[in-house]
Every structure is written in C-alpha cells, then in structure tokens.
TORTIBA-655920 format. One record per atom (N, C-alpha, C): residue in one letter; chain; x, y, z; atom name. Coordinates in nm, 3 decimals, always signed. Example, Ala and Ser with C-alpha at 12.3 -4.5 7.8 and 13.67 -1.06 7.14 Angstrom:
// residues 2
REC res chain       X       Y       Z atom
REC   A     A  +1.319  -0.569  +0.780    N
REC   A     A  +1.230  -0.450  +0.780   CA
REC   A     A  +1.320  -0.330  +0.780    C
REC   S     A  +1.285  -0.225  +0.708    N
REC   S     A  +1.367  -0.106  +0.714   CA
REC   S     A  +1.290  +0.003  +0.787    C
//
This chain:
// residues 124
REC res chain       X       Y       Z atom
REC   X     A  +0.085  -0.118  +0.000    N
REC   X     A  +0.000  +0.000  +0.000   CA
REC   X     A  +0.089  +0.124  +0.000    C
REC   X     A  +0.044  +0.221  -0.059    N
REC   X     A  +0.111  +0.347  -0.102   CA
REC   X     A  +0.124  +0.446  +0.072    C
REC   X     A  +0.207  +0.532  +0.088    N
REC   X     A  +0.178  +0.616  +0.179   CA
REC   X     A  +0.084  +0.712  +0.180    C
REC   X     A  +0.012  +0.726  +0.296    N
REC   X     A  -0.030  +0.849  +0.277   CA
REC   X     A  -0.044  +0.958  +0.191    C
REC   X     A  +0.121  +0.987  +0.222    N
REC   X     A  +0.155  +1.157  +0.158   CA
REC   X     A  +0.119  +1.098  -0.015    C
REC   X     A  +0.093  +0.978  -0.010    N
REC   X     A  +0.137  +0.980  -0.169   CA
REC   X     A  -0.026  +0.942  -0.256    C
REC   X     A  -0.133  +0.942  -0.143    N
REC   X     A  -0.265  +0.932  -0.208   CA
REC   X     A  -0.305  +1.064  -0.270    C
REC   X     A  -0.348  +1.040  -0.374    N
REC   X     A  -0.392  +1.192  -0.425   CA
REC   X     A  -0.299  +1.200  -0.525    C
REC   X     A  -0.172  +1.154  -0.590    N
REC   X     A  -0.099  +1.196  -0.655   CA
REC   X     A  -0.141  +1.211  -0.776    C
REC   X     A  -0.156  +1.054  -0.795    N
REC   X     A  -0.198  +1.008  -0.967   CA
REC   X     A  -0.291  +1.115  -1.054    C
REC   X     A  -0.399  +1.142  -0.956    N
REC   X     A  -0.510  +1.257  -0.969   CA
REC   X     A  -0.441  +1.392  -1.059    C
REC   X     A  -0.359  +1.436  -0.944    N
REC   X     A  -0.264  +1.570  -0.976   CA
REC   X     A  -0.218  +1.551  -1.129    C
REC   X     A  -0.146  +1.450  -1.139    N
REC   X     A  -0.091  +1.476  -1.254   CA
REC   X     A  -0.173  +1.404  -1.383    C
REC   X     A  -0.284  +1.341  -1.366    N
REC   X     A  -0.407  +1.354  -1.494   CA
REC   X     A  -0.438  +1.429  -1.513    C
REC   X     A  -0.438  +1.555  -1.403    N
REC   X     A  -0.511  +1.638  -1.485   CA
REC   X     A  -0.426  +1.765  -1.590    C
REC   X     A  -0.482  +1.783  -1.706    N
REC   X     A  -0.432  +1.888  -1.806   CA
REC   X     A  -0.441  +2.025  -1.756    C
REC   X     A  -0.360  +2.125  -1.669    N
REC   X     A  -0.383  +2.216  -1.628   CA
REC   X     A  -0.440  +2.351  -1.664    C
REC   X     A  -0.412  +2.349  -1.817    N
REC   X     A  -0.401  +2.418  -1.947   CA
REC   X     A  -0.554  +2.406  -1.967    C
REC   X     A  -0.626  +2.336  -1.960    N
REC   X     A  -0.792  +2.240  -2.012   CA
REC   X     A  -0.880  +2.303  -1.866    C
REC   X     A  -0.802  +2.253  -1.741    N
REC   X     A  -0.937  +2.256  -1.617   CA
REC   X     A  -0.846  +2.324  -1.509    C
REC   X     A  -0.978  +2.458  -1.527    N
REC   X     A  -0.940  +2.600  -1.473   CA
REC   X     A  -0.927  +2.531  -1.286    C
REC   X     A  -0.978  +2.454  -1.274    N
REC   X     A  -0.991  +2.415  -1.093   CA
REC   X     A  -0.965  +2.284  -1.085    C
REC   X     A  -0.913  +2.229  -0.958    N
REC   X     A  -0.861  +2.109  -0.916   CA
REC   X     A  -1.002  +2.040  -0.861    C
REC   X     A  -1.006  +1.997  -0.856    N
REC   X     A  -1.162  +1.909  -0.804   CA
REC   X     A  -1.121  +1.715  -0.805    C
REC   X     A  -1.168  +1.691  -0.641    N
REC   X     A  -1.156  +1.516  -0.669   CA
REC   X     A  -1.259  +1.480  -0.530    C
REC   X     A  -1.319  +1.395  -0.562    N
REC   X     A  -1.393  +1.293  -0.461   CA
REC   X     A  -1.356  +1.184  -0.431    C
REC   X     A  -1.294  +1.174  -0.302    N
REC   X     A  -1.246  +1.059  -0.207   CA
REC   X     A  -1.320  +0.988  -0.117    C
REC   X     A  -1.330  +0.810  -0.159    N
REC   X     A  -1.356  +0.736  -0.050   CA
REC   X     A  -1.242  +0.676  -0.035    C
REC   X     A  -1.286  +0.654  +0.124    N
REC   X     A  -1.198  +0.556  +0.218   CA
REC   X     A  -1.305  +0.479  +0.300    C
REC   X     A  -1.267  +0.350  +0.323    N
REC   X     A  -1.296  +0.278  +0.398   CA
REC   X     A  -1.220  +0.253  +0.549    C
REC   X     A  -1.318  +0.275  +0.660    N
REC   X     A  -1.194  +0.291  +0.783   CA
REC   X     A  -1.184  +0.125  +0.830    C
REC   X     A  -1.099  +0.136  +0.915    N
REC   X     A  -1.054  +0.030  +0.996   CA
REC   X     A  -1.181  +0.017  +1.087    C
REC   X     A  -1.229  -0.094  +1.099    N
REC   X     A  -1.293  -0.144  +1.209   CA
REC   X     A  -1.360  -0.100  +1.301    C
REC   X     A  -1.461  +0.015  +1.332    N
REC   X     A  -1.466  +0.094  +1.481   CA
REC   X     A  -1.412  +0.214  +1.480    C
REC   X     A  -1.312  +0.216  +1.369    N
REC   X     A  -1.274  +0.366  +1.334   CA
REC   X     A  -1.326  +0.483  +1.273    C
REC   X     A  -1.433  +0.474  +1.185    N
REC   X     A  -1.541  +0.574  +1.139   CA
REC   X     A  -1.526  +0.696  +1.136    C
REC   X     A  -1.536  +0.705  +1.321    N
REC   X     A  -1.588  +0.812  +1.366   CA
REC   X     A  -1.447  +0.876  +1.401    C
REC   X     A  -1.344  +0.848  +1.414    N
REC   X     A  -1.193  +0.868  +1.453   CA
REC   X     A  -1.158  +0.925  +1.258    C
REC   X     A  -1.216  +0.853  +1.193    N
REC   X     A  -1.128  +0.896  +1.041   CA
REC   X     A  -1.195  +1.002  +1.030    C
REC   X     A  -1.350  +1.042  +1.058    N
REC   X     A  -1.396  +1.173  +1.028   CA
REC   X     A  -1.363  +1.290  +1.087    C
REC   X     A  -1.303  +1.256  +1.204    N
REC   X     A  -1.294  +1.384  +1.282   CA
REC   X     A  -1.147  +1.407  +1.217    C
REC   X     A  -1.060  +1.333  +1.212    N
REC   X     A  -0.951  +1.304  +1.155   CA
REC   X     A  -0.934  +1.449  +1.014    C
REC   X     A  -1.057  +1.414  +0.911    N
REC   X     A  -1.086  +1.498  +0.794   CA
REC   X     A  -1.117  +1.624  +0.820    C
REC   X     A  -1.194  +1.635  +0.971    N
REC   X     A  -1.229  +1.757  +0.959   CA
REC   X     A  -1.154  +1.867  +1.034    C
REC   X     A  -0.999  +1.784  +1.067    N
REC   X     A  -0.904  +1.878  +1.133   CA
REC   X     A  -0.856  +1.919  +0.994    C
REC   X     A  -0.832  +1.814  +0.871    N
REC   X     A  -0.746  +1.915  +0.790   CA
REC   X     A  -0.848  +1.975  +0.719    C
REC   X     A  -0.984  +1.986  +0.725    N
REC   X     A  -1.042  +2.066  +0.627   CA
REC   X     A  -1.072  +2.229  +0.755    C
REC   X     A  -1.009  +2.225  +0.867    N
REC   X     A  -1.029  +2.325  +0.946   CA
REC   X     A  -0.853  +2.416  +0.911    C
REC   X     A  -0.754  +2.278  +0.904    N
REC   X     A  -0.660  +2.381  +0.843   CA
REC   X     A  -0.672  +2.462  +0.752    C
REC   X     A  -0.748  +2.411  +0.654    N
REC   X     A  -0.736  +2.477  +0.523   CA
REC   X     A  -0.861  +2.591  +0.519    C
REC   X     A  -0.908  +2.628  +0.651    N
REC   X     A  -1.008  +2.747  +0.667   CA
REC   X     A  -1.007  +2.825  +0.574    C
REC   X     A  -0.823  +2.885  +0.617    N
REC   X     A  -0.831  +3.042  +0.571   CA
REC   X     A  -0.734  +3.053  +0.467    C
REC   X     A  -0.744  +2.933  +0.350    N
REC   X     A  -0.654  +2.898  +0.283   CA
REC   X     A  -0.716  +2.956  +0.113    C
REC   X     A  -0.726  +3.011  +0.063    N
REC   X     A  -0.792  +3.056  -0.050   CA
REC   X     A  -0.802  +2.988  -0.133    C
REC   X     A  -0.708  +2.911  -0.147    N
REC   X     A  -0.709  +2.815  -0.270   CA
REC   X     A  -0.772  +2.697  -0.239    C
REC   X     A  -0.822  +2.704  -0.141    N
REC   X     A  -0.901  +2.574  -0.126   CA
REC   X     A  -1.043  +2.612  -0.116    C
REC   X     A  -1.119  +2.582  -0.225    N
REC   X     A  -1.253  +2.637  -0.228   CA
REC   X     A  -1.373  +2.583  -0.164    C
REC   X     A  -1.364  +2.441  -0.121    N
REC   X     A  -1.466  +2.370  -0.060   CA
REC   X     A  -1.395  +2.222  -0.058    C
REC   X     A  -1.399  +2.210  +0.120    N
REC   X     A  -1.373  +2.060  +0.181   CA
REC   X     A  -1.510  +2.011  +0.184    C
REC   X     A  -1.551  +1.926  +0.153    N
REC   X     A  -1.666  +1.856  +0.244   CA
REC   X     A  -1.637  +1.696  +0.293    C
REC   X     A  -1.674  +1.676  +0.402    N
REC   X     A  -1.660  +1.557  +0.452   CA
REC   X     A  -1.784  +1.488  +0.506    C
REC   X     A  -1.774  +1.353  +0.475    N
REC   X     A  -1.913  +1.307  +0.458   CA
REC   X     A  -1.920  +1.116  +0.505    C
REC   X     A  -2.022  +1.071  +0.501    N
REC   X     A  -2.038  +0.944  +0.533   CA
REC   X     A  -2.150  +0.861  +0.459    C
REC   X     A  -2.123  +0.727  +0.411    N
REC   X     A  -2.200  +0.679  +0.367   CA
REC   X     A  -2.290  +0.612  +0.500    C
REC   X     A  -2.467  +0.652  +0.401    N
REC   X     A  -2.560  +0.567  +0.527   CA
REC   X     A  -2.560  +0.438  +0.507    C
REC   X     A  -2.533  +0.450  +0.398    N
REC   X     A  -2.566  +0.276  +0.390   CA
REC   X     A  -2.434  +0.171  +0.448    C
REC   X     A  -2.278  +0.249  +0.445    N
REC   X     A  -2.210  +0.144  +0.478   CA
REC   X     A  -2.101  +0.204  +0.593    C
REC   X     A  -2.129  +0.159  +0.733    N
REC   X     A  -2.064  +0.231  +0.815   CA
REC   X     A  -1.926  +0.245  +0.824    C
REC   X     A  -1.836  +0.229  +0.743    N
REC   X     A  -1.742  +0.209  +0.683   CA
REC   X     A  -1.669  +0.319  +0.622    C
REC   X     A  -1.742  +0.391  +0.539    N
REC   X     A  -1.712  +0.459  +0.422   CA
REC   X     A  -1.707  +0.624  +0.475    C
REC   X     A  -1.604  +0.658  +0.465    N
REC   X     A  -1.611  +0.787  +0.467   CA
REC   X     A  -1.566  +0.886  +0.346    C
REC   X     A  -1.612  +0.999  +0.281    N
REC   X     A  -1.580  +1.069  +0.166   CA
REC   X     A  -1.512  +1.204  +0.188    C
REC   X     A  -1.434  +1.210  +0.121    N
REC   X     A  -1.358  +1.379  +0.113   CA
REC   X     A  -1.394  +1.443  -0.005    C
REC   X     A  -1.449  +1.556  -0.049    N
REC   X     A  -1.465  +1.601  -0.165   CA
REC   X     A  -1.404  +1.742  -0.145    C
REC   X     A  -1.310  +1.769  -0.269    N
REC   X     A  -1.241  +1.923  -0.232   CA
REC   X     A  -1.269  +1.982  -0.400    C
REC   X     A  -1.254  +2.116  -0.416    N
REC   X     A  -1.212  +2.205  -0.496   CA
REC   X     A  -1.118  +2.264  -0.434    C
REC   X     A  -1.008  +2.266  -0.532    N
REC   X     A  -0.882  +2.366  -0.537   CA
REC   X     A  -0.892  +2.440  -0.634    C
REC   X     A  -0.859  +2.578  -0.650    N
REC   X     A  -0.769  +2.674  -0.745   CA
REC   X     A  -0.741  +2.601  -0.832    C
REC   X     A  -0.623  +2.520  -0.761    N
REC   X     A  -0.565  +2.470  -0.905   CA
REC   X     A  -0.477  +2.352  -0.861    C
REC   X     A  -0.422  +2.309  -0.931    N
REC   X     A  -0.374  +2.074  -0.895   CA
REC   X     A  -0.249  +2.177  -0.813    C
REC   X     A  -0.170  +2.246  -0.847    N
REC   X     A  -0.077  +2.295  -0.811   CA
REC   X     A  -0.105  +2.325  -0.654    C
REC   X     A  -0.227  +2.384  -0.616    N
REC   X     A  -0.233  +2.462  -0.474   CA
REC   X     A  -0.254  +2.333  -0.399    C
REC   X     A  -0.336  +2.223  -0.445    N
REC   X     A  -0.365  +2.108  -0.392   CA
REC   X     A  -0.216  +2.015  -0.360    C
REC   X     A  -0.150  +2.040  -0.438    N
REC   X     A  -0.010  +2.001  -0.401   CA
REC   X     A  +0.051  +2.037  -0.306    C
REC   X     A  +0.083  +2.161  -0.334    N
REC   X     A  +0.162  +2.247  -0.243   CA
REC   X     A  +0.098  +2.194  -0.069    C
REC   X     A  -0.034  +2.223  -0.092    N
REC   X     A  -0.096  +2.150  +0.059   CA
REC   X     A  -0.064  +2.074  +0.094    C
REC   X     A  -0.091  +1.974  +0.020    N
REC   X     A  -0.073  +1.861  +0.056   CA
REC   X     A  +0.042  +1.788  +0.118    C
REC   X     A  +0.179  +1.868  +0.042    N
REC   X     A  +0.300  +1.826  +0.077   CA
REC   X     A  +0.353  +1.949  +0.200    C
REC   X     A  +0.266  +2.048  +0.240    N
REC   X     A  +0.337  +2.099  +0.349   CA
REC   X     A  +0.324  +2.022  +0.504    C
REC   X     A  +0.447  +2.076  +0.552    N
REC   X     A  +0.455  +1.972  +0.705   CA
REC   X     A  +0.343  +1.976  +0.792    C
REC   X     A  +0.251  +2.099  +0.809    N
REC   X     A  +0.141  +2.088  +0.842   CA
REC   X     A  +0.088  +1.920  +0.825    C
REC   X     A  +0.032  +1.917  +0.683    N
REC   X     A  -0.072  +1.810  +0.655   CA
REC   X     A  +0.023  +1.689  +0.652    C
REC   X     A  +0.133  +1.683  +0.614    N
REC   X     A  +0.194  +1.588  +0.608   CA
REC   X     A  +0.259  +1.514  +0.777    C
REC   X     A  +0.220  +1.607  +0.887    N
REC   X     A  +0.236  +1.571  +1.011   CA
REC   X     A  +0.074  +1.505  +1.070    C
REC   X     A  -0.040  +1.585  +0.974    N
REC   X     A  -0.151  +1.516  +0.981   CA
REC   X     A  -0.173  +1.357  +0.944    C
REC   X     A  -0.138  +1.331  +0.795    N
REC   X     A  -0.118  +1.231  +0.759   CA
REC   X     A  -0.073  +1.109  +0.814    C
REC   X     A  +0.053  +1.122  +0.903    N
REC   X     A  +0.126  +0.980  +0.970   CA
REC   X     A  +0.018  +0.931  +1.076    C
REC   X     A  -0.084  +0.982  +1.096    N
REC   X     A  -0.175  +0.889  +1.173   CA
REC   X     A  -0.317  +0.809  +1.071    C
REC   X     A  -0.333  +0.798  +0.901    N
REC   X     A  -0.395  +0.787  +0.852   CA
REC   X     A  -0.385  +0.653  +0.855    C
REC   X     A  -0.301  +0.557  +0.835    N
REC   X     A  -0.252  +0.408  +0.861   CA
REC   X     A  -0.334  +0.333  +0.922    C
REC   X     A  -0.358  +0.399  +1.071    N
REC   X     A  -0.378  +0.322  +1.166   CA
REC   X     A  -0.529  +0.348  +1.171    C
REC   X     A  -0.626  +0.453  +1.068    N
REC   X     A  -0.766  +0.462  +1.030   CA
REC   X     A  -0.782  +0.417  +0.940    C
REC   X     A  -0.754  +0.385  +0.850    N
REC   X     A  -0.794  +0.326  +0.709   CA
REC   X     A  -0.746  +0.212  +0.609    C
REC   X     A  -0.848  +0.127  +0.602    N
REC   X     A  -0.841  -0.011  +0.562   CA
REC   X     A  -0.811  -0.039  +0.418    C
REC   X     A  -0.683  -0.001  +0.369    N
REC   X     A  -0.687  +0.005  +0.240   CA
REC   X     A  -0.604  +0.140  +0.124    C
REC   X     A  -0.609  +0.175  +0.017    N
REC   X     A  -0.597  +0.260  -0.044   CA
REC   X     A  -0.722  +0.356  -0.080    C
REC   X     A  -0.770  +0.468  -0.085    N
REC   X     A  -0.883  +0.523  -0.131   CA
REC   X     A  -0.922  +0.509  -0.284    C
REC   X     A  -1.039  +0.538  -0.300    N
REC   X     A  -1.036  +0.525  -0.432   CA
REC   X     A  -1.105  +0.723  -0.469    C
REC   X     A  -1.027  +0.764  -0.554    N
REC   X     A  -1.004  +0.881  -0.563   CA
REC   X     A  -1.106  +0.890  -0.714    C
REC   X     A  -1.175  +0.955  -0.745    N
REC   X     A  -1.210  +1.007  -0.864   CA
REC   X     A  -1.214  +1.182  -0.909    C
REC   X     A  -1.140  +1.223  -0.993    N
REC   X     A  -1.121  +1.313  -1.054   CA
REC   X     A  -1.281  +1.384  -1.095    C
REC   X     A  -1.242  +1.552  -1.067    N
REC   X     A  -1.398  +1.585  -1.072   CA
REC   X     A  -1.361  +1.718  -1.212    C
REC   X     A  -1.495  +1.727  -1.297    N
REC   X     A  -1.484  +1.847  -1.367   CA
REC   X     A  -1.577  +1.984  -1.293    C
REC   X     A  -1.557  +2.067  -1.245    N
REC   X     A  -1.650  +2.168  -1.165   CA
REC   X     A  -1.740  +2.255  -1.316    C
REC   X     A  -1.853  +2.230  -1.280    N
REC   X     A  -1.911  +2.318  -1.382   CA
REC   X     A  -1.932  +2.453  -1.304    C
REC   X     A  -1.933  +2.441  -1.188    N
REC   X     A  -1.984  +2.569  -1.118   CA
REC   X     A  -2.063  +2.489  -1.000    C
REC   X     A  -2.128  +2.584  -0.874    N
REC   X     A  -2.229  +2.562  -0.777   CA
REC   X     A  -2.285  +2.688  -0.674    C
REC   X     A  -2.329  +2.645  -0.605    N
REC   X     A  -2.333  +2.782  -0.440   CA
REC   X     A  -2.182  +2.786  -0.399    C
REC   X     A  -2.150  +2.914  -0.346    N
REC   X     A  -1.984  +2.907  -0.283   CA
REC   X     A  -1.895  +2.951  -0.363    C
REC   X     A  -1.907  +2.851  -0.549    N
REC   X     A  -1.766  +2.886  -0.620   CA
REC   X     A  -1.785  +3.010  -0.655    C
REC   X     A  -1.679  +3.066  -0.734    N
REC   X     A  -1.657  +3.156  -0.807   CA
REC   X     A  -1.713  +3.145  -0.951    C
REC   X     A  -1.742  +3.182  -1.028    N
REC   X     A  -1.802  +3.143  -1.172   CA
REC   X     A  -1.695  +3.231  -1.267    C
REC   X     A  -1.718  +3.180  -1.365    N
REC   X     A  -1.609  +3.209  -1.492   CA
REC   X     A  -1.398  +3.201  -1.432    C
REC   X     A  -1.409  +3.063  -1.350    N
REC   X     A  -1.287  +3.039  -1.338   CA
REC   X     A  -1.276  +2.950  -1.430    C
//
C-alpha cells in the first residue's frame, strides 16, 4: 500500500492544467474497524486547516448511510498545483502519519470536472 503523503498523486498529474481552470476530486476511504468516527474527525481537522486557505474552495466531509465504513472527502482547489503544495506541506503531512492506523486500504479517488455551484466563483 502506497503512503499516505502519496494518495492523491496520480489525480494531480491527470489532470491537463491548461484544459481545467480548478482542481476538483472525490475521495472514498474505507476505515478500519470501529474507526469511522476517529477517520472523520480526523478529515475535519485538515479541512479546518485549510479554513483560511484561498485556494481551497470547498472541503466537504461526509459518510456513507448505507455502509458504516465509508467515509468521503470532496475538495475544490484553485488549481492541482495549490492542492499540491498543501498537501505536501509539514502541516498536513504531520496530519497524515496517523492515517494508517484509520484506514483499511488505499482510497479510491475520482477526478472531478467543476461546472460551477453555491460558494464557487463562476467564470474560473
């Protein structure tokens, strides 16, 4: 299994930066056992880092009803670049070394196109 720091990568670099004005991806994870509720709170420390972070346009963190298991991250970034830069600062990357011991597996990450919504900015 991949590290941590290194989920999210593949994403970054599919996307054509030149083509899609914003970074956008939807993450599941499946937690460990009893862990659920430990991986969510987990998400919603780094989506509290990234408060007052501009380039990060919308964390949401979420749970499936149907499988107590499943927890989701969905973000817009600026751009794959700002999502990087985050990602790899010591901040999140001191967040990260406890992700192991919550989650059963690799996530499965899907790449998002933003047409727009409530919140974004329009004509990015």
């Amino acid at each position: 299994m991949r590290k941590p720091a290194d989920w999210g990568r593949a994403s970054v670099t599919g996307y054509d930066a030149a083509r899609i004005a914003r970074f956008a991806q939807h993450t599941q994870l499946r937690a460990r056992a009893g862990k659920r509720n430990e991986l969510l709170a987990k998400f919603l420390e780094v989506a509290d880092m990234q408060r007052d972070n501009p380039a990060c346009e919308v964390t949401i963190v979420s749970s499936s009803p149907q499988d107590d298991e499943v927890v989701f991250l969905t973000e817009v970034w600026r751009t794959a670049e700002d999502h990087e830069r985050a990602r790899q600062s010591a901040e999140v990357q001191a967040w990260a070394a406890e992700m192991p011991s919550l989650v059963a597996g690799e996530p499965e990450i899907t790449p998002l196109l933003v047409a727009g919504g409530k919140g974004l900015r329009s004509g990015e």
